[in-house]
Each structure stands twice: as structure tokens, then as C-alpha cells.
C-alpha positions in Angstrom: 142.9 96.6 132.4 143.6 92.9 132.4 147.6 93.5 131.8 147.2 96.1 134.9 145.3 93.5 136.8 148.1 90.8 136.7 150.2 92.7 139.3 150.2 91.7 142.6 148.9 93.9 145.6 146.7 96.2 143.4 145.1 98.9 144.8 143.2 102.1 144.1 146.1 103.7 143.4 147.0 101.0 141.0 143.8 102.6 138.8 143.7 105.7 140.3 144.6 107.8 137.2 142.1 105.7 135.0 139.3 106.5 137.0 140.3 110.4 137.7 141.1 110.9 134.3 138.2 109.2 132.4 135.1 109.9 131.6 131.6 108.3 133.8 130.8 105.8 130.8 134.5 104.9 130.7 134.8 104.5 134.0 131.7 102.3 134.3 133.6 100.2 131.5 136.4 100.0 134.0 134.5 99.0 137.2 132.9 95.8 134.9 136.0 94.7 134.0 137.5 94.5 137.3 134.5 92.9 138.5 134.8 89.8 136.0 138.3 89.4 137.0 137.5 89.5 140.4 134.4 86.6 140.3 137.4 84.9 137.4 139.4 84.9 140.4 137.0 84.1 142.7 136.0 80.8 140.8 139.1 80.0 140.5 139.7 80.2 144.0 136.4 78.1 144.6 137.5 75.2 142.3 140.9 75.0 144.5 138.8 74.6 147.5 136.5 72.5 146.2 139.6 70.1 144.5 141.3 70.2 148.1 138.3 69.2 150.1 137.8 66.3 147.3 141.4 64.9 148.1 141.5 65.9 151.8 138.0 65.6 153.1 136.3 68.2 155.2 137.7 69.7 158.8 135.8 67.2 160.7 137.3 64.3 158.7 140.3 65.5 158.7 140.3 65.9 163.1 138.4 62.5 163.1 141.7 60.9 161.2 144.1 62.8 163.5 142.4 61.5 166.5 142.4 57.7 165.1 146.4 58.2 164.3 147.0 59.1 167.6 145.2 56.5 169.3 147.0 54.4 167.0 150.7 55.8 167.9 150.1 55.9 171.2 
């Protein structure tokens, strides 16, 4: 499942015949693993946000220094 996971634009179809084929428990099996790669993905996602706000500041700081620039420039 994790191999599978790595493509890009998965979709059912992707694990179609792994569900159809399988049996409920399996299944199940299936369903928690792509759920922890999902929330894997997820945090990962997170920490990129959370290192960009860090470094960049917020949307509001971000405006606020835009607005100062161009009083500055003008």
C-alpha cells in the first residue's frame, strides 16, 4: 500500500481492485493504512505551514509590510 500510495493523483480506482477483491478484515487493514498516510501527509503539510508563517509572518503582517513599502516607494 505505501509503494501504491507514492503515485501522484490516486484515486479509487488506484485501489479499486484491492478493495473488490479482498476480504472485510483485509480491507479494514487497507482503509488504516491509507488513513496514516494521509494524517503523515497531513503533518507534513502542517509543519510547512507552520515553518512558512515562522519566516514570513501571518497575512496581516505580511499586507501591513506591503502597505509600509509602498508608502515608502511612493
Amino acid at each position: 500500500m505505501r509503494k501504491l500510495g507514492h503515485g501522484t493523483r490516486n484515486t479509487f480506482e488506484t485501489y479499486r481492485t484491492f478493495i473488490e477483491t479482498r476480504d472485510a478484515v483485509v480491507v479494514a487493514n487497507i482503509a488504516v493504512c491509507l488513513i496514516h498516510q494521509t494524517n503523515y501527509l497531513l503533518d507534513q503539510q502542517r509543519r510547512s505551514l507552520e515553518a512558512e508563517f515562522v519566516k514570513h509572518g501571518g497575512i496581516r503582517e505580511r499586507m501591513t509590510k506591503a502597505r509600509l513599502d509602498a508608502r515608502r516607494n511612493q
